[in-house]
Phi, psi and omega in degrees: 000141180248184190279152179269120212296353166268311158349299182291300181298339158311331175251029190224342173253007198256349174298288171214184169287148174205131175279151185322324196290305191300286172344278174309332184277332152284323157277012158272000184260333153269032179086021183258151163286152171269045146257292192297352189275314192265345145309288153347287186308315177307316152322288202283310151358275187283347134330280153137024207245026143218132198209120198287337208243349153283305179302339185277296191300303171301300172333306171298262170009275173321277228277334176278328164310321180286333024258131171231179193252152183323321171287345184268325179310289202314311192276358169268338184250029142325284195292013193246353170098350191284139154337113182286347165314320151314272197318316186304278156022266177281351176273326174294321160316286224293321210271337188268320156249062151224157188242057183321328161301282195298352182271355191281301174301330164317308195282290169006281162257016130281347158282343156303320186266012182251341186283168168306116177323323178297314150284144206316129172322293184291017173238352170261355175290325206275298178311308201282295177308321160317297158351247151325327179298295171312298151019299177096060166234163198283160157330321186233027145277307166303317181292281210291353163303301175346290183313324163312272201301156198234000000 
């Protein structure tokens, strides 16, 4: 007897949280037809143990924690399939108690202080704005950080 596409979403959710889209893309990859994938889903759905709009708010969570910025946040979890209605949502929550400023400067400087004395101020200001940029912090959140450090 083989395994059953709820079986499977079940050890694929047991990896990490995955949102419906990542989920339905991984039991196509493993061969279920898609009436058993939206079973599967439907199931796990009417469950609570799959949910686009609890994985986006933990997901938001996690990633301002490491710190990252809102445009990086925005674009994984694009790519991750979620309903930009959702993403919206929960990033104007997310946005009401984070300050991307003040954590863009938190990181700042500490990386600031980690590039080499020896190098020219205005070229550890580049490292550092390159920096934040990859990040995910907006432009003009990097500038006035910038503007900051000494």
């Amino acid at each position: 007897m083989g395994v059953t596409a709820k079986k499977a979403a079940l050890r694929f959710l047991k990896i990490r949280p995955r949102s419906v889209a990542e989920l339905k893309e991984k039991l196509e990859q493993k061969g279920f037809d898609s009436v058993q994938i939206e079973t599967a889903v439907g199931d796990l759905t009417a469950m609570g143990l799959l949910d686009d709009r609890a994985f986006t708010k933990a997901f938001i969570n996690y990633r301002l924690a490491r710190p990252f910025g809102f445009r990086r946040i925005v674009l994984e979890l694009n790519a991750k399939g979620i309903d930009p209605g959702i993403i919206e949502e929960a990033i104007a929550q997310a946005r009401e108690t984070c300050n991307p400023q003040e954590v863009a400067l938190d990181l700042a400087q500490r990386r600031w202080h980690h590039i080499p004395s020896g190098v020219d101020a205005l070229k550890k200001k580049k490292r550092v704005m390159d920096f934040l940029l990859r990040r995910g912090f907006d432009t003009d959140v990097v500038m006035k950080v910038i503007k900051q450090l000494k």
